[in-house]
Structure formats: structure tokens, C-alpha cells
C-alpha positions as protocol buffer text, in pm:
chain_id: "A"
residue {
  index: 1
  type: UNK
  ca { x: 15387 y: 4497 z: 13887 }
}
residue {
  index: 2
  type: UNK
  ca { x: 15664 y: 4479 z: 13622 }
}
residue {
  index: 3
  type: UNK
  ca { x: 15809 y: 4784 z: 13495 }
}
residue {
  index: 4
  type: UNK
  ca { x: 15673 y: 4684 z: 13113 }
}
residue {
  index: 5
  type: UNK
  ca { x: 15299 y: 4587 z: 13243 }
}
residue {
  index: 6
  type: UNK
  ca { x: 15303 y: 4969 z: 13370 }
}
residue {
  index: 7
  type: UNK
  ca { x: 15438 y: 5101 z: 13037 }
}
residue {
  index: 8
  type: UNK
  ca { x: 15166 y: 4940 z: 12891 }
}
residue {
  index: 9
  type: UNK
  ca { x: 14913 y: 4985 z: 13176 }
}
residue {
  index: 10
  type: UNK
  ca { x: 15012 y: 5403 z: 13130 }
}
residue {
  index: 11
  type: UNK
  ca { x: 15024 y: 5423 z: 12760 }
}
residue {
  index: 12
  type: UNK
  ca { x: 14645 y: 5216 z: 12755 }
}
residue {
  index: 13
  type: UNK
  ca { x: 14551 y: 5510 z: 13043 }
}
residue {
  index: 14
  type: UNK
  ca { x: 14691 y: 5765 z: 12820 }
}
residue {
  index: 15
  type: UNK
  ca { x: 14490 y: 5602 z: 12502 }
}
residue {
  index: 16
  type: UNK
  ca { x: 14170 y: 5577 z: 12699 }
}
residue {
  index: 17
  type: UNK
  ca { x: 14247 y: 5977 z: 12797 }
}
residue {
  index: 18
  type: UNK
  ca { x: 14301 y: 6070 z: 12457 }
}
residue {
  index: 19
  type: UNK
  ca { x: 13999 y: 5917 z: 12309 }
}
residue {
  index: 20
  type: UNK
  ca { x: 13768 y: 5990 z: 12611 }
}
residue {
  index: 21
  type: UNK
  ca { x: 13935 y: 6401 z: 12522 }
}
residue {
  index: 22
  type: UNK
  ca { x: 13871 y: 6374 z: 12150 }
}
residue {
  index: 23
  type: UNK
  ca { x: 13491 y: 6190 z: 12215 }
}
residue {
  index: 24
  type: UNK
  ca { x: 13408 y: 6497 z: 12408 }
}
residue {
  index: 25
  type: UNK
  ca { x: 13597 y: 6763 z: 12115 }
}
residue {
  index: 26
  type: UNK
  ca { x: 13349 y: 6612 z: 11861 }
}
residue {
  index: 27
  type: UNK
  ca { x: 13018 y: 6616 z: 12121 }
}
residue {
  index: 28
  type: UNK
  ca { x: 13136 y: 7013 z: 12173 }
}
residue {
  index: 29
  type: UNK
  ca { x: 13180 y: 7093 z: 11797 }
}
residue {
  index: 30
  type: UNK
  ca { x: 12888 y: 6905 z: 11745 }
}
residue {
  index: 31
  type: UNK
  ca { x: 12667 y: 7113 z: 11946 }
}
residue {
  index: 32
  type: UNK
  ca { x: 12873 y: 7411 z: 11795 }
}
residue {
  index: 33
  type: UNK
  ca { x: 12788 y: 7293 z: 11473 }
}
residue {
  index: 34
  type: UNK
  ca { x: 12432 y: 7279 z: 11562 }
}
residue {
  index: 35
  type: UNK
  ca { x: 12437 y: 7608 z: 11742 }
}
residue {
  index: 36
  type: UNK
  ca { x: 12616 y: 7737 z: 11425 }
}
residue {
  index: 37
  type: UNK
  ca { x: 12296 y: 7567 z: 11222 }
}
residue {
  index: 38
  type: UNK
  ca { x: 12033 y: 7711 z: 11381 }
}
residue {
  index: 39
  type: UNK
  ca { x: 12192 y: 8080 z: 11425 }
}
residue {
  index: 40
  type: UNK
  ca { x: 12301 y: 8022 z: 11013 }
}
residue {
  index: 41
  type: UNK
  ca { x: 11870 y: 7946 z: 11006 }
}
residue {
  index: 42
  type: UNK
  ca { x: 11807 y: 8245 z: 11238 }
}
residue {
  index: 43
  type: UNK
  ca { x: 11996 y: 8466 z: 11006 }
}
residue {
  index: 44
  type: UNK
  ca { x: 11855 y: 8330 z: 10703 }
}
residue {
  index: 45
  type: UNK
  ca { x: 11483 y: 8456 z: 10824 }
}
residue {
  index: 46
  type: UNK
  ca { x: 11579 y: 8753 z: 10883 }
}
residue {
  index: 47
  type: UNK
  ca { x: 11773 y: 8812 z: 10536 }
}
residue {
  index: 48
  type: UNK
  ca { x: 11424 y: 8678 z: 10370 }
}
residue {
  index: 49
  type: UNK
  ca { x: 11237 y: 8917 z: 10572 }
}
residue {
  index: 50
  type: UNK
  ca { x: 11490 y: 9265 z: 10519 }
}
residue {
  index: 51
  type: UNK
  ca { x: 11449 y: 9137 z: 10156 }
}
residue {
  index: 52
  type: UNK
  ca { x: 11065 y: 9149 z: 10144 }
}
residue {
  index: 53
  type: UNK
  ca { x: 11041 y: 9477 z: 10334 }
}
residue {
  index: 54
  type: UNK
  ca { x: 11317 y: 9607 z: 10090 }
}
residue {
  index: 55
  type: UNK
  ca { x: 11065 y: 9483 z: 9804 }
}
residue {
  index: 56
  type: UNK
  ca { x: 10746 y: 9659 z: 9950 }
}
residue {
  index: 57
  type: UNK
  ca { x: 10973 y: 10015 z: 10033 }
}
residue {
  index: 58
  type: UNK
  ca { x: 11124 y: 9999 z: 9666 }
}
residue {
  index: 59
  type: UNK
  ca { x: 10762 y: 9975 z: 9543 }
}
residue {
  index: 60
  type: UNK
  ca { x: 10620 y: 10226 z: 9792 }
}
residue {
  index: 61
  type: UNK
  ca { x: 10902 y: 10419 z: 9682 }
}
residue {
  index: 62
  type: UNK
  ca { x: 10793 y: 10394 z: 9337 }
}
residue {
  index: 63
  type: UNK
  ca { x: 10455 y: 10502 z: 9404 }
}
residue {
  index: 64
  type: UNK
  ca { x: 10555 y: 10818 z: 9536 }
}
residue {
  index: 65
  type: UNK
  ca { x: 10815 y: 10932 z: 9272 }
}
residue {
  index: 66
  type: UNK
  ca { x: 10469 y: 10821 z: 9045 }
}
residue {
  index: 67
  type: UNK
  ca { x: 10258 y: 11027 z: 9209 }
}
residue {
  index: 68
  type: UNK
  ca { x: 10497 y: 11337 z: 9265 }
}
residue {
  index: 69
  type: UNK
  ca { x: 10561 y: 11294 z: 8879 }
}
residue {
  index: 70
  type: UNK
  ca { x: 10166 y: 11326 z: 8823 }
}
residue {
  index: 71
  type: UNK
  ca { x: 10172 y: 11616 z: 9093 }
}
residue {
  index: 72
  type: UNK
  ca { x: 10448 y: 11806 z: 8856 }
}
residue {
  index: 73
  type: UNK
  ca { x: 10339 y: 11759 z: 8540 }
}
residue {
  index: 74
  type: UNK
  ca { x: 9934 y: 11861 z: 8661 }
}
residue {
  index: 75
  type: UNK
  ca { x: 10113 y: 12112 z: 8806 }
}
residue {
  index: 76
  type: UNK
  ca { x: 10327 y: 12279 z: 8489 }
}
residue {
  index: 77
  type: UNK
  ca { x: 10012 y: 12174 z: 8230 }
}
residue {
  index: 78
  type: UNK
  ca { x: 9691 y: 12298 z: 8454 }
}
residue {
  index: 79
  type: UNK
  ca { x: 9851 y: 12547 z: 8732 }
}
residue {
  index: 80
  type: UNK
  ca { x: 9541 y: 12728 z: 8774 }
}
residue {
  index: 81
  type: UNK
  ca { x: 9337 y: 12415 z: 8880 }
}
residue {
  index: 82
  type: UNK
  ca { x: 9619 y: 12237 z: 9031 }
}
residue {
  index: 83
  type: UNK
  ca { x: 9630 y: 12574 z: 9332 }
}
residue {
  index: 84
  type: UNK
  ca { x: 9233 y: 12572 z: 9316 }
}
residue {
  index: 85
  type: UNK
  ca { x: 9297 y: 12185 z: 9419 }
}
residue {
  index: 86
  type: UNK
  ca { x: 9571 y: 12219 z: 9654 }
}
residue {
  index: 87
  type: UNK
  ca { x: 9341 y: 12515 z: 9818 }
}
residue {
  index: 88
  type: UNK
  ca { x: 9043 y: 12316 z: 9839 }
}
residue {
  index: 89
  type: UNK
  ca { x: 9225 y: 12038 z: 10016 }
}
residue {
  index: 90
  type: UNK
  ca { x: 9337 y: 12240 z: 10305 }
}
residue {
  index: 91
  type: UNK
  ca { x: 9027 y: 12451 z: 10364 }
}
residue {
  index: 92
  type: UNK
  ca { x: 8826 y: 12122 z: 10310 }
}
residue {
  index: 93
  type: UNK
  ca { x: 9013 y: 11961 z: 10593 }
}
residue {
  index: 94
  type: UNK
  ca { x: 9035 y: 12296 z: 10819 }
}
residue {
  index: 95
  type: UNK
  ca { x: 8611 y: 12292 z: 10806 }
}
residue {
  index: 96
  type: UNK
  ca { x: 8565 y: 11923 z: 10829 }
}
residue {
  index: 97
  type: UNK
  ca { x: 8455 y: 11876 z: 10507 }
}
residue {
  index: 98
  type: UNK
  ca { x: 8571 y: 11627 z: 10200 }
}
residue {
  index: 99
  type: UNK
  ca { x: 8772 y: 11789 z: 9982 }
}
residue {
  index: 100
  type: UNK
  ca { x: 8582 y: 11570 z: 9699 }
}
residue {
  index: 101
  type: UNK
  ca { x: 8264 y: 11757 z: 9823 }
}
residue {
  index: 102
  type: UNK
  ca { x: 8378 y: 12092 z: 9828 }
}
residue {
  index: 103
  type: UNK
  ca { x: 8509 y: 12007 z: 9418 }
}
residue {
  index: 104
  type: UNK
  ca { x: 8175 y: 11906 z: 9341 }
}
residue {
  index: 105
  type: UNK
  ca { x: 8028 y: 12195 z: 9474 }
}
residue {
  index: 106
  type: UNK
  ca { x: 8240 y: 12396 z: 9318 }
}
residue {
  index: 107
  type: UNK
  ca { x: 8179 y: 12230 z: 8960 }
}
residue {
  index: 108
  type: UNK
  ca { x: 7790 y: 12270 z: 9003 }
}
residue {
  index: 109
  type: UNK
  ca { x: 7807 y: 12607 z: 9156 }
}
residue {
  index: 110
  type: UNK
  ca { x: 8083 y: 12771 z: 8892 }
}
residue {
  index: 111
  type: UNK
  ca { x: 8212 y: 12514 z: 8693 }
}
residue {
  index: 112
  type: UNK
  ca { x: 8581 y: 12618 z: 8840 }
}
residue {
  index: 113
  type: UNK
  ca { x: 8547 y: 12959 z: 8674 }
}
residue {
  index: 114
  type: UNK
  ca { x: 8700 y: 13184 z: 8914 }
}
residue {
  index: 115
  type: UNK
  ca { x: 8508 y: 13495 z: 8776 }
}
residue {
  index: 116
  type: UNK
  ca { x: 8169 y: 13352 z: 8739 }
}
residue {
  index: 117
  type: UNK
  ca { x: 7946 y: 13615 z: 8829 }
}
residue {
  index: 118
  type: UNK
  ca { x: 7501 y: 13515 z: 8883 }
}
residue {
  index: 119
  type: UNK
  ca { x: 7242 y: 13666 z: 8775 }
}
residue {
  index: 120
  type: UNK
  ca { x: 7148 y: 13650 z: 9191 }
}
residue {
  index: 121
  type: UNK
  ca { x: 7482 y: 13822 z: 9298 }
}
residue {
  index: 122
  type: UNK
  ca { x: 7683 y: 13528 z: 9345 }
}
residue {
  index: 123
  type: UNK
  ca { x: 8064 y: 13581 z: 9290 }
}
residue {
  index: 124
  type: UNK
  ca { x: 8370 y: 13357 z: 9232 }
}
residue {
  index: 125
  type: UNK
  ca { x: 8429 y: 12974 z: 9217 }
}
residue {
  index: 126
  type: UNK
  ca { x: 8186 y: 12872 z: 9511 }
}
residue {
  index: 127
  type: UNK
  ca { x: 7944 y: 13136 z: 9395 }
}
residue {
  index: 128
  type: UNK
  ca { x: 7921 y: 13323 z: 9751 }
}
residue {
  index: 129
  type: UNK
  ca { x: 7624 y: 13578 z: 9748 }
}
residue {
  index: 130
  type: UNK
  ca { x: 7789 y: 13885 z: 9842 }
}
residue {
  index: 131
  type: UNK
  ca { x: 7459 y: 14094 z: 9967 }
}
residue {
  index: 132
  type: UNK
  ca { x: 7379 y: 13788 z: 10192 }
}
residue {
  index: 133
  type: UNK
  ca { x: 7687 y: 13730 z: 10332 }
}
residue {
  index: 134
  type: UNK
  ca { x: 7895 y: 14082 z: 10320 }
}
residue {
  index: 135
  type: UNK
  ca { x: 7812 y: 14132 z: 10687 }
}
residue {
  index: 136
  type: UNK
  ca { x: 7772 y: 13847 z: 10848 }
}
residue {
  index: 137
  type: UNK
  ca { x: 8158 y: 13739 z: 10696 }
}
residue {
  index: 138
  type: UNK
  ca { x: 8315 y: 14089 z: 10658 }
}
residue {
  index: 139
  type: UNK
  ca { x: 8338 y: 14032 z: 10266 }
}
residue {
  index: 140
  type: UNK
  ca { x: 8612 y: 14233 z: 10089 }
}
residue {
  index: 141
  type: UNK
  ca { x: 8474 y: 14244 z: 9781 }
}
residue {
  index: 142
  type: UNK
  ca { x: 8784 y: 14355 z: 9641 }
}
residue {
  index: 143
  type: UNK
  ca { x: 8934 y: 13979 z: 9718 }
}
residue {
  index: 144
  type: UNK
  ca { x: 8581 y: 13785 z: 9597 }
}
residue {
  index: 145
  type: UNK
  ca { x: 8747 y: 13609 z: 9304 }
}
residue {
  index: 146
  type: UNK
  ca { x: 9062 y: 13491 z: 9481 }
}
residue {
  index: 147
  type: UNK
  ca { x: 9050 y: 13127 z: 9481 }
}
residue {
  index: 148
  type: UNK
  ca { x: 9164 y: 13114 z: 9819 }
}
residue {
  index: 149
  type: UNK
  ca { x: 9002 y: 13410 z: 9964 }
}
residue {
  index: 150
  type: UNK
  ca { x: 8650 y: 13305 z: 9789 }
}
residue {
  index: 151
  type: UNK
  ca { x: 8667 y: 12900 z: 9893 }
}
residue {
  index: 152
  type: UNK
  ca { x: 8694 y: 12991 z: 10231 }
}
residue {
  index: 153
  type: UNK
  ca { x: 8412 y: 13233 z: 10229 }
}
residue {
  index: 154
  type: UNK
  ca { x: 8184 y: 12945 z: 10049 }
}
residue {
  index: 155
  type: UNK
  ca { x: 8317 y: 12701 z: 10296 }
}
residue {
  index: 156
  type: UNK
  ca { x: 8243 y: 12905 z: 10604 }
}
residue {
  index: 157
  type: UNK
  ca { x: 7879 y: 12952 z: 10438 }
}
residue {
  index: 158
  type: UNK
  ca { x: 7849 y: 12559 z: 10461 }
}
residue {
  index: 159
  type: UNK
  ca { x: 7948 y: 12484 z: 10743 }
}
residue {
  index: 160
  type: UNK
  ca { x: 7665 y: 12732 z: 10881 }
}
residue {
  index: 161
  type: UNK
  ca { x: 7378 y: 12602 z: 10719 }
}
residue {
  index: 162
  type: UNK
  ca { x: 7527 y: 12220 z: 10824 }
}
residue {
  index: 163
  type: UNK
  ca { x: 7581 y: 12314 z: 11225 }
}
residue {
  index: 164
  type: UNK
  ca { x: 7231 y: 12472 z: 11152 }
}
residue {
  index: 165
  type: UNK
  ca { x: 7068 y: 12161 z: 11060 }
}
residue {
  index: 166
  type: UNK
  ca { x: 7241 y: 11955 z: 11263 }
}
residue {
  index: 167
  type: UNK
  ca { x: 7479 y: 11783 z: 11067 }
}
residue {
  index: 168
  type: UNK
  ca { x: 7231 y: 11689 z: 10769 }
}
residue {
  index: 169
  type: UNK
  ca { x: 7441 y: 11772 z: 10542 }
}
residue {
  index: 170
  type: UNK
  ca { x: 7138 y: 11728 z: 10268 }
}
residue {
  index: 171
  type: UNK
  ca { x: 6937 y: 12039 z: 10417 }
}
residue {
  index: 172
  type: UNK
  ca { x: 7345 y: 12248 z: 10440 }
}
residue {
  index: 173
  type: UNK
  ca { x: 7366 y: 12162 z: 10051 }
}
residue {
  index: 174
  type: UNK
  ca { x: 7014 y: 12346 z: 9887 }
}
residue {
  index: 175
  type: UNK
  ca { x: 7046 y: 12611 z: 10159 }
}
residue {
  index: 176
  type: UNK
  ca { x: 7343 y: 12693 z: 10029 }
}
residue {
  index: 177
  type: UNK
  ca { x: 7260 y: 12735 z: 9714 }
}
residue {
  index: 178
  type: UNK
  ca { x: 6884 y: 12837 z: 9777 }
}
residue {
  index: 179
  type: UNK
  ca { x: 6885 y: 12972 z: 10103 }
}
residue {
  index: 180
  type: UNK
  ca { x: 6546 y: 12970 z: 10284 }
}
residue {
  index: 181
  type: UNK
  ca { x: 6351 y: 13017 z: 9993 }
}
residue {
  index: 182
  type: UNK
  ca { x: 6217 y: 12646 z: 9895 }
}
residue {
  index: 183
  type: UNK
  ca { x: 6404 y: 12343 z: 9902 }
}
residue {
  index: 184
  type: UNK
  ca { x: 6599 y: 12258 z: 9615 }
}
residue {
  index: 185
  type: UNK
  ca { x: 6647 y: 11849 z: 9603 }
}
residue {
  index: 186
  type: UNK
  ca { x: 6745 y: 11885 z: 9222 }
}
residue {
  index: 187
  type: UNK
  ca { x: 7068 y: 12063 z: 9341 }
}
residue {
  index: 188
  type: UNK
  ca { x: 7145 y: 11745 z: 9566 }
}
residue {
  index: 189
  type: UNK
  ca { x: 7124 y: 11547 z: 9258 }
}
residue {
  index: 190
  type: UNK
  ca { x: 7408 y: 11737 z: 9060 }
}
residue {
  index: 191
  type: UNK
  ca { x: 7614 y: 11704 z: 9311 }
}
residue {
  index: 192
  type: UNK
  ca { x: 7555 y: 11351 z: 9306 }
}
residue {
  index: 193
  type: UNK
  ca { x: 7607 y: 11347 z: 8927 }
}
residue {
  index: 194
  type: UNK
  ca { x: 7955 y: 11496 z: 8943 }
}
residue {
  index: 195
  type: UNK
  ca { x: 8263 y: 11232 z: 8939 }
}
residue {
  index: 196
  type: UNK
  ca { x: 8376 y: 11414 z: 9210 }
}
residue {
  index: 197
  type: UNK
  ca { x: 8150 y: 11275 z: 9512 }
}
residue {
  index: 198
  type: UNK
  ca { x: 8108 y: 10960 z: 9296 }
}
residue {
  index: 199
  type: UNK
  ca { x: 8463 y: 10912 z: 9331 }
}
residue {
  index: 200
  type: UNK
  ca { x: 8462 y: 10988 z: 9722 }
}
residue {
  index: 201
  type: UNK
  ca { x: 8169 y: 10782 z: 9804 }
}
residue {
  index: 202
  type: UNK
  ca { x: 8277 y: 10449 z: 9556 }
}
residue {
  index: 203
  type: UNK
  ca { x: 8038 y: 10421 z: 9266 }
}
residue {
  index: 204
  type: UNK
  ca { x: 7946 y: 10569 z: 8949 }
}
residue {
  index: 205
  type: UNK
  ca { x: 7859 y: 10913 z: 8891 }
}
residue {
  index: 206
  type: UNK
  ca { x: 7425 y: 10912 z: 8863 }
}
residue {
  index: 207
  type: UNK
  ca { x: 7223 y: 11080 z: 8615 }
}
residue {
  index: 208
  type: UNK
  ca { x: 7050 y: 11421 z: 8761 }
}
residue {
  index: 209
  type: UNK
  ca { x: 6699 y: 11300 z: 8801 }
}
residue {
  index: 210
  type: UNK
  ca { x: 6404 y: 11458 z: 8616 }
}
residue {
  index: 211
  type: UNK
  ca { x: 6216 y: 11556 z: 8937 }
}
residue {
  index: 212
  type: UNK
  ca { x: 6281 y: 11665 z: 9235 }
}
residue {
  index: 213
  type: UNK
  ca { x: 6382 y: 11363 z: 9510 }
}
residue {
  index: 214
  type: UNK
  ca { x: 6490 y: 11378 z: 9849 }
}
residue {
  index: 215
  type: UNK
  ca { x: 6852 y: 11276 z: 9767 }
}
residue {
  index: 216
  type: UNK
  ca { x: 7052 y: 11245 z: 10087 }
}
residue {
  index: 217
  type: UNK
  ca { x: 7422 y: 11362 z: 9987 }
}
């Protein structure tokens, strides 16, 4: 072989080397490119989902600066009510009661006057009978028209009467305000009526019926 036929035979070698080299530099940064795509895809799903969550926590957000605004301002305009609420919550929950139940006891029994006094010797917001119950829950009478003090007492009386009958809580509610002396349906019926348990059990508050009818609460 002639020195020019292997020129030529190395510079076609070194052609074939070069292009076989840059064939295989565009298969590599075309599967980088594709790798790039789909991690460019990958990243774009997660931006759209950060950005949805960050949607729902801004409105969640939003709901609770709402609601601590209502909180505040019930607070500041009716502070009396707002504690007798706050009260009832956290009793309600310590006796296994809802809260919504123990409020609409409280407006048929006293109408949220904390120094409602009965002709029968019921005292305070739950209207506890202090002759009754002065033994049996070591009254101080001297503490009967604290909210707190007086809630609990009516709430202790309640849940009596309901581990007495068993969970009905129907039979708990006249005995508590009647005691063993006749049963009282009309009484289930005004709680019924009050917005209160309407609210808590998803429907319109009900007229108090005319007569007497086993109403199960």
C-alpha cells in the first residue's frame, strides 16, 4: 500500500471515528434531553400540586382568622354569654354530653339568666334544685349562681338521671326537670323547639306541641 492510499485510508478511519463519536454525543444528549423532559414534567406536578395545597391552606387560613374575628368581637360585645359558652363547651365534653344540648337546656330551664331563682328552689342558669341535690353534690350555696360552678352541678344532675335510665336520654331530660314526680314529655318538646338542638341534630327548630308526646330527644 502506497503511502497516499494510507493517508487517505487513515483520514476516512478518522472520519468514520469522528462521526461514529458525534452519532453517539447526540443519542446521549438525546436521552439527556429526554431525561431532562420528563424530570422538567416531574417537577411541573409537583409545582401544580404545592400550588393547590397552598390554595386550600390560604383559605383554611382564612377561615380561621374569620372565625377568631367572630370569637373576638362575640367576645368584647356579649362577654357574659361568650364565658357561659366557652364553659358549657368544656363541661359538655368532660360529661359526654353535646354542648348544643346542654345550651338548650339551659335556655328552657333559665333562659341564660344566671340568677334565675324558681318558685320550686331551683337556682342559677341550669336551674339546680338546691334541697334535692345539696347533699348528694355537696352544694355551696354560696357559689350556686357561678356560671361555672352551677353548669357543672346541672350537668352532674344529668348525667345521673341518664346512667339511671340507661342511656335514654328522653327519660334523663323530664327527670331532670321533674324528678320522679310524673313524666313531663312537654319539656322534651322545648328542648326540641330551641335552635340550639335543631342546629346540632340538622333541621329546623319544631313548634312545642299542644299535648303531651313521647318526644325522643
Amino acid at each position: 500500500m502506497t503511502l497516499k492510499k494510507i493517508y487517505y485510508t487513515l483520514i476516512f478511519v478518522g472520519l468514520v471515528m469522528t462521526a461514529s463519536m458525534s452519532i453517539q454525543t447526540i443519542i446521549d444528549l438525546t436521552g439527556q434531553k429526554k431525561e431532562n423532559l420528563e424530570t422538567v414534567s416531574q417537577l411541573n406536578e409537583k409545582v401544580a400540586h404545592l400550588e393547590k395545597d397552598l390554595s386550600y391552606y390560604k383559605k383554611e387560613t382564612e377561615k380561621i382568622n374569620f372565625y377568631q374575628f367572630k370569637e373576638n368581637v362575640f367576645q368584647l360585645k356579649y362577654p357574659k354569654f361568650s364565658n357561659i359558652a366557652r364553659t358549657v363547651f368544656k363541661k359538655s365534653k368532660e360529661y359526654g354530653f353535646s354542648p348544643y344540648l346542654t345550651m338548650a337546656l339551659i335556655q328552657v330551664e333559665s333562659n341564660f339568666e344566671p340568677y334565675a331563682v324558681s318558685t320550686a328552689g331551683a337556682y342559677g342558669l341550669m336551674q339546680v334544685n338546691y334541697s334535692v341535690w345539696k347533699n348528694n353534690l355537696n352544694i355551696d350555696f354560696d357559689r350556686i349562681y357561678e356560671h361555672e360552678y352551677n353548669i357543672d352541678l346541672g350537668l352532674k344532675v344529668l348525667k345521673h338521671y341518664y346512667d339511671e335510665a340507661s342511656g335514654n336520654l328522653f327519660t334523663a331530660l323530664f327527670r331532670y326537670n321533674n324528678g320522679y314526680k310524673y313524666n313531663n314529655t312537654r319539656y322534651n318538646g322545648k328542648i326540641a323547639a330551641t335552635k340550639f338542638y335543631a342546629h346540632d341534630n340538622g333541621k329546623k327548630a319544631t313548634k312545642v306541641p299542644n299535648k303531651d308526646k313521647n318526644l325522643s330527644i
